[in-house]
DRENPA-3360 file (N, C-alpha, C; in nm, 2 decimals, always signed):
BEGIN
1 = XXXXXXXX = +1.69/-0.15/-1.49/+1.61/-0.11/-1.37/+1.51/-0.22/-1.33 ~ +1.46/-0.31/-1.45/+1.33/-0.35/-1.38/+1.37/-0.54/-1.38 ~ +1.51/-0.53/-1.44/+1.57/-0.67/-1.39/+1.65/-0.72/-1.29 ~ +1.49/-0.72/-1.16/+1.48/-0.73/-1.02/+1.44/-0.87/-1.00 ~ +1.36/-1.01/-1.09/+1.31/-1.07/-1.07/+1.41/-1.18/-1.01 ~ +1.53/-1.17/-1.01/+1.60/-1.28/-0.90/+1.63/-1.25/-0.77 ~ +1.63/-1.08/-0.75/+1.62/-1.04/-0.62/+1.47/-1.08/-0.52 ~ +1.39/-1.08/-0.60/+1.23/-1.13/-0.49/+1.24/-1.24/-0.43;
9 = XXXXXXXX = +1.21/-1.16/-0.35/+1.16/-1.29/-0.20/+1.00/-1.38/-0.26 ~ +1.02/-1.47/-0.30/+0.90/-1.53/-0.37/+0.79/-1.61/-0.27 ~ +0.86/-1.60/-0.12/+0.80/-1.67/-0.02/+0.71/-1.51/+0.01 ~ +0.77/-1.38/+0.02/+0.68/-1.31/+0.08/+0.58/-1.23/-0.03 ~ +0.57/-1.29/-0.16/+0.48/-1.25/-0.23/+0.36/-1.34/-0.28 ~ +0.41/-1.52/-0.19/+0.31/-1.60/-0.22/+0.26/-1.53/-0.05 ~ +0.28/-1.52/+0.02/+0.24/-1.41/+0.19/+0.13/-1.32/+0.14 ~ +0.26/-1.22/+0.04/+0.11/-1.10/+0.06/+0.01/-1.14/-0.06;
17 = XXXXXXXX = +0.02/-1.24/-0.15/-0.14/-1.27/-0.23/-0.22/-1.35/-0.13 ~ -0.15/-1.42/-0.08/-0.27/-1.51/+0.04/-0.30/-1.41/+0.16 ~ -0.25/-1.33/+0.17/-0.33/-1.22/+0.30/-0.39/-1.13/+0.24 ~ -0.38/-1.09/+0.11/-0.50/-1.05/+0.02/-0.63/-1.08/+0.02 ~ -0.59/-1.24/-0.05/-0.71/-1.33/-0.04/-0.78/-1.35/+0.08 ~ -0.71/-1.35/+0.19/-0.78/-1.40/+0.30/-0.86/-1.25/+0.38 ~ -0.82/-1.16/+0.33/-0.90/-1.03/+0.35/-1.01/-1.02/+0.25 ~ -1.00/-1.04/+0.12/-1.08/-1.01/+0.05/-1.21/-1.13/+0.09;
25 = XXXXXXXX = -1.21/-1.24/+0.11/-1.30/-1.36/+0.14/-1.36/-1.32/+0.28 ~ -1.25/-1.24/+0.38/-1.34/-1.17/+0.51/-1.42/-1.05/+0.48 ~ -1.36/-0.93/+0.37/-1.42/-0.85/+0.33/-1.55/-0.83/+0.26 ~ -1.57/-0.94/+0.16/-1.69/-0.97/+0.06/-1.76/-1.08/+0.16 ~ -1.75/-1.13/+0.24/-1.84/-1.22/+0.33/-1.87/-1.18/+0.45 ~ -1.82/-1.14/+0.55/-1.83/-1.14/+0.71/-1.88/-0.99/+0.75 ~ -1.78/-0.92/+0.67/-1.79/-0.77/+0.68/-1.88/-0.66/+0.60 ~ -1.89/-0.69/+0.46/-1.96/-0.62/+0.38/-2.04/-0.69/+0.28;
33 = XXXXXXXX = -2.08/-0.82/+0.32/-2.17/-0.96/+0.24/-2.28/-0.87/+0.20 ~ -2.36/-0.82/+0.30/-2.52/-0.77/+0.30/-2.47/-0.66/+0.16 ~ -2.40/-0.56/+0.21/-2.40/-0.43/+0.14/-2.34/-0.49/-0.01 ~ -2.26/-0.59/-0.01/-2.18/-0.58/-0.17/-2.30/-0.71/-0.25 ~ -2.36/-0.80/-0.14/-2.48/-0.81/-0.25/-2.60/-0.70/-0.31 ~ -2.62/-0.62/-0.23/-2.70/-0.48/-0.26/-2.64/-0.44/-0.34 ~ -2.51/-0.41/-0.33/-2.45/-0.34/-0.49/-2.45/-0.43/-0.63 ~ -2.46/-0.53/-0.56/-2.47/-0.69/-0.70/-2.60/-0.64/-0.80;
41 = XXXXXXXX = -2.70/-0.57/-0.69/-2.86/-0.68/-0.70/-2.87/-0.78/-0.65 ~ -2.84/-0.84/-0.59/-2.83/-1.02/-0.50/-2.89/-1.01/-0.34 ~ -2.92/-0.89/-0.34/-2.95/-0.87/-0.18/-3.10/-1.04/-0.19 ~ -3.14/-1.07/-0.25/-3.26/-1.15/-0.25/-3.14/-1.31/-0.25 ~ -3.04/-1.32/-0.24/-2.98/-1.44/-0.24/-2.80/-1.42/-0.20 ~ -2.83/-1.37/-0.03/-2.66/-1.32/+0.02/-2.61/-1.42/+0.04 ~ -2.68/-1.56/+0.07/-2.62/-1.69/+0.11/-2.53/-1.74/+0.02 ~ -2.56/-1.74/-0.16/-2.53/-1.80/-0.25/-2.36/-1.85/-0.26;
49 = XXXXXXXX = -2.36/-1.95/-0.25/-2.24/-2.04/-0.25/-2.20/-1.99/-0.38 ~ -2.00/-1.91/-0.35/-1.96/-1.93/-0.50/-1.95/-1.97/-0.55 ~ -1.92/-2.00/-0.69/-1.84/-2.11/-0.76/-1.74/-2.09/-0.75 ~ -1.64/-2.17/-0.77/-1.45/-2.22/-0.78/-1.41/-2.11/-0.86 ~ -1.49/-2.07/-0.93/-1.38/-1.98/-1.02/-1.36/-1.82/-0.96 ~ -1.49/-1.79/-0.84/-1.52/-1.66/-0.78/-1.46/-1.68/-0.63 ~ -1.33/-1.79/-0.63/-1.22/-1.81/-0.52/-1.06/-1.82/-0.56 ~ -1.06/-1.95/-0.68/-0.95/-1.92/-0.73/-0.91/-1.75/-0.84;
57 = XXXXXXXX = -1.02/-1.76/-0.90/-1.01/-1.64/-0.97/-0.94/-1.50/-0.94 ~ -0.98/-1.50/-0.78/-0.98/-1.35/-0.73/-0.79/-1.35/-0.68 ~ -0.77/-1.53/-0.66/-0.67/-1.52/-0.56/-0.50/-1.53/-0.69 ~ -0.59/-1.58/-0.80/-0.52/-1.57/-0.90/-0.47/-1.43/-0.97 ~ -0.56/-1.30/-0.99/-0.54/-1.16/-0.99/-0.43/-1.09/-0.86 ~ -0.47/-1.17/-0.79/-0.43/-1.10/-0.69/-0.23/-1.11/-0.67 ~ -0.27/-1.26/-0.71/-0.09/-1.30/-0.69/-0.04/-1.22/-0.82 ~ -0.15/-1.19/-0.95/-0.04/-1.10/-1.02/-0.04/-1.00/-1.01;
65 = XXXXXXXX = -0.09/-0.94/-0.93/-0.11/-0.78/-0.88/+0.03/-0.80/-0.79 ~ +0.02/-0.88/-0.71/+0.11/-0.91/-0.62/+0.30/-0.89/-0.63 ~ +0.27/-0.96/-0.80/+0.44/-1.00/-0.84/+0.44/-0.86/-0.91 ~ +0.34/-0.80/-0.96/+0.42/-0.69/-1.06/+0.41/-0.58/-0.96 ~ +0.35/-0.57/-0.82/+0.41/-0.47/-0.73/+0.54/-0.50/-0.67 ~ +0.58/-0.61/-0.67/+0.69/-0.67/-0.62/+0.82/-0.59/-0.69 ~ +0.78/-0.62/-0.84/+0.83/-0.59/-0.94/+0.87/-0.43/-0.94 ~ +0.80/-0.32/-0.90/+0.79/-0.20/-0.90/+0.90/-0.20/-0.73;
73 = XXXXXXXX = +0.88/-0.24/-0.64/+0.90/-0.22/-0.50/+1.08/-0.22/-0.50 ~ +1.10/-0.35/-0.58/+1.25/-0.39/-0.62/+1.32/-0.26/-0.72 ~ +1.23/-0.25/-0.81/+1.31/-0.15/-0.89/+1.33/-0.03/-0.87 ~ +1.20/+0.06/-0.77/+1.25/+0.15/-0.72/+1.30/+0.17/-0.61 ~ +1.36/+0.04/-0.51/+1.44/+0.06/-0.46/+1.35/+0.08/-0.29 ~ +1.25/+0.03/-0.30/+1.17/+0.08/-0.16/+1.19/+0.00/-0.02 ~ +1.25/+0.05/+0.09/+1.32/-0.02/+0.17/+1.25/+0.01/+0.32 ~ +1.20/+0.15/+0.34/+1.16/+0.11/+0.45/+0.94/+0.11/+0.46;
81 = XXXXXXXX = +0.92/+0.15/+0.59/+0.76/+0.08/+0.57/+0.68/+0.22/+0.53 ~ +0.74/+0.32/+0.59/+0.68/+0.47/+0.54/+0.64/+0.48/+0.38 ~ +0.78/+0.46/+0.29/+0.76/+0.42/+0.17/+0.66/+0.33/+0.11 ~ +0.69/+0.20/+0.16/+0.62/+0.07/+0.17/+0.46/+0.14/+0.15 ~ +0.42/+0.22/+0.25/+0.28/+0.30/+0.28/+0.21/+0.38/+0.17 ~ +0.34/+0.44/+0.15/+0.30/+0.58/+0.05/+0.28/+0.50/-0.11 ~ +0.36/+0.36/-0.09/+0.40/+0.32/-0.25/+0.26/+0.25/-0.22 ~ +0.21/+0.14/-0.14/+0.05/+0.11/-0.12/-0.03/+0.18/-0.17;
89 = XXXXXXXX = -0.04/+0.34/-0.10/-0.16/+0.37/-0.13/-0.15/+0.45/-0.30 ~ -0.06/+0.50/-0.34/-0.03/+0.51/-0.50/-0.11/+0.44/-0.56 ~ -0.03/+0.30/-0.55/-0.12/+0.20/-0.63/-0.27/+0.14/-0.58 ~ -0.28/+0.17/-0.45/-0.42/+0.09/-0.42/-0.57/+0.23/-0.45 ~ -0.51/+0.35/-0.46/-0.56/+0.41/-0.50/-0.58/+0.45/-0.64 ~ -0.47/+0.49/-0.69/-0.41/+0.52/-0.81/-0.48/+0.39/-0.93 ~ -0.46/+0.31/-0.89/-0.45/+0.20/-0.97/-0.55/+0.08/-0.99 ~ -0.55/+0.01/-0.86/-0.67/-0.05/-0.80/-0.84/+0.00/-0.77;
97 = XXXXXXXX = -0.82/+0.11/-0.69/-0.95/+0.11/-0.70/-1.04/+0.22/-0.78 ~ -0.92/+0.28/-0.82/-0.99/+0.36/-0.99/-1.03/+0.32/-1.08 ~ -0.97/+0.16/-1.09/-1.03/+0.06/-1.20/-1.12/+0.00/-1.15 ~ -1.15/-0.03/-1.04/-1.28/-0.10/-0.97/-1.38/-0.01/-1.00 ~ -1.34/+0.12/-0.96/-1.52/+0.20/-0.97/-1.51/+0.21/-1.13 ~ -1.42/+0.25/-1.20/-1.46/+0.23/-1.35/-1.52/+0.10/-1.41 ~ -1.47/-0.05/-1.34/-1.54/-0.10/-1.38/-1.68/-0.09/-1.31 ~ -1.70/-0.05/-1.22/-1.84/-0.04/-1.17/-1.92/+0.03/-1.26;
105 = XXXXXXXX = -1.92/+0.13/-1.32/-2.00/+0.24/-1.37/-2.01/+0.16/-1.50 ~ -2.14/+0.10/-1.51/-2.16/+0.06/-1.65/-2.32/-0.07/-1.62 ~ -2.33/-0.08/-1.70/-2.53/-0.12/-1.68/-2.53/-0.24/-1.62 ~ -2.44/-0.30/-1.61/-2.48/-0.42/-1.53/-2.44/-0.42/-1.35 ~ -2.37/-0.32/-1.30/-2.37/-0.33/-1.15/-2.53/-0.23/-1.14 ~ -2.61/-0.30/-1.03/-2.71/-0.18/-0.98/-2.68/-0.07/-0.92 ~ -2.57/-0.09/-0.84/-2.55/+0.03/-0.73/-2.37/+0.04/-0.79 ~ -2.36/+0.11/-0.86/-2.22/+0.13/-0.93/-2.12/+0.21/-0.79;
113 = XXXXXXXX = -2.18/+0.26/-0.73/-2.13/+0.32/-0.63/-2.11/+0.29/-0.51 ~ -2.16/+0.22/-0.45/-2.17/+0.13/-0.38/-2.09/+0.02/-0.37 ~ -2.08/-0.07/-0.50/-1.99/-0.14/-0.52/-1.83/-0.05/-0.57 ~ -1.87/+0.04/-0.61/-1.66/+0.12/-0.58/-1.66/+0.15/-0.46 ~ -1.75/+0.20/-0.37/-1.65/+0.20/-0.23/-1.63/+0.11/-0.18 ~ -1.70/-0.02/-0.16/-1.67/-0.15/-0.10/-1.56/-0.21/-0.21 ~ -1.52/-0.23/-0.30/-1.42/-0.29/-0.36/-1.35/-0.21/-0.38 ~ -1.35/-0.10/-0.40/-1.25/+0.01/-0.38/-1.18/+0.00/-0.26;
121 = XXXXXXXX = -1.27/+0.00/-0.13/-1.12/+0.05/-0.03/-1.10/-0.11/+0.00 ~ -1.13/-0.24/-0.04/-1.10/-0.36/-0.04/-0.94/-0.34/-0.11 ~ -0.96/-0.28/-0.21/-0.84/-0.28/-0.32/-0.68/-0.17/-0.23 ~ -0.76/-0.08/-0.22/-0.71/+0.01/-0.13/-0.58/-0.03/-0.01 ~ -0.66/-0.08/+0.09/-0.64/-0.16/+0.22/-0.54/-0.31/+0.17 ~ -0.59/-0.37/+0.04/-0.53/-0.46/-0.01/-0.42/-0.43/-0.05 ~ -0.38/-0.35/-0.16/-0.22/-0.27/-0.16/-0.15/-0.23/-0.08 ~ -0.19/-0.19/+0.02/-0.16/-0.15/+0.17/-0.07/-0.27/+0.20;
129 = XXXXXXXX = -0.16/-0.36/+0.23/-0.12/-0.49/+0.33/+0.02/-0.56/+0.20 ~ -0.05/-0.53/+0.11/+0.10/-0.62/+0.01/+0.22/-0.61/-0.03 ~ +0.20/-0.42/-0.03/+0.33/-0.31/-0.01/+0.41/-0.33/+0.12 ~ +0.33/-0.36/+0.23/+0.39/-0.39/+0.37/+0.47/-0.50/+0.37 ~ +0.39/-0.65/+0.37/+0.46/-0.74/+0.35/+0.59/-0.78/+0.22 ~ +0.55/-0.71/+0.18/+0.69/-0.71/+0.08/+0.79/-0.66/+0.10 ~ +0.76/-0.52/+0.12/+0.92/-0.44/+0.20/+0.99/-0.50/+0.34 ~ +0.88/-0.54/+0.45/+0.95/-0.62/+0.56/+1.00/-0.73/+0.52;
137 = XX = +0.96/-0.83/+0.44/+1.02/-0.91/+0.39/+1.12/-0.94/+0.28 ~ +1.14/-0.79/+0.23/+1.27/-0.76/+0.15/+1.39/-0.84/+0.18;
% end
């Protein structure tokens, strides 16, 4: 069942980690900068330049989030975008951003809650968009 790895389209799963990334870098900056430094504690420094590792890092998770939904998409056989949708939000909920607010809740976020709805439906919306591009590009 789950030896699908020569059926992937490897072009539309280097696609959906880079339209990840390029949501998540619009999401944490343009869109929700102010609020997801407030949930940091950072509201006193929103400007702060990341470092290389809080760019490749994120885009590096992402492509393996990426391949092992790929991985699931192939083996169950998911073909059109309805599915595509419903299998998104499983895991962007289910999976993704259950772990986000879990990792939120613990002494070092200030606003634990705050930061799971902003990375949560980042995660959310993110599964979304990766579930899509992968089934149309089946």
């Amino acid at each position: 069942m789950f030896n699908v790895i020569q059926e992937i389209n490897w072009i539309a799963v280097l696609l959906a980690a880079l339209a990840s990334s390029l949501l998540g870098g619009v999401w944490f900056t343009l869109i929700f900068g102010k609020a997801y430094a407030i949930a940091l504690g950072k509201e006193s420094t929103p400007n702060e330049k990341p470092a290389p590792i809080f760019i490749v890092g994120p885009f590096a998770c992402g492509l393996v989030t990426t391949v092992a939904m790929a991985i699931l998409i192939y083996a169950f056989g998911i073909e059109s975008i309805v599915n595509a949708i419903i299998f998104g939000c499983i895991v962007g909920i289910g999976l993704l951003a259950s772990t986000t607010v879990n990792t939120a809740i613990n002494p070092n976020i200030p606003r634990p809650l705050l930061y799971g709805l902003i990375s949560g439906s980042y995660f959310l919306l993110s599964g979304l968009i990766i579930s899509v591009i992968l089934v149309v590009m089946k």
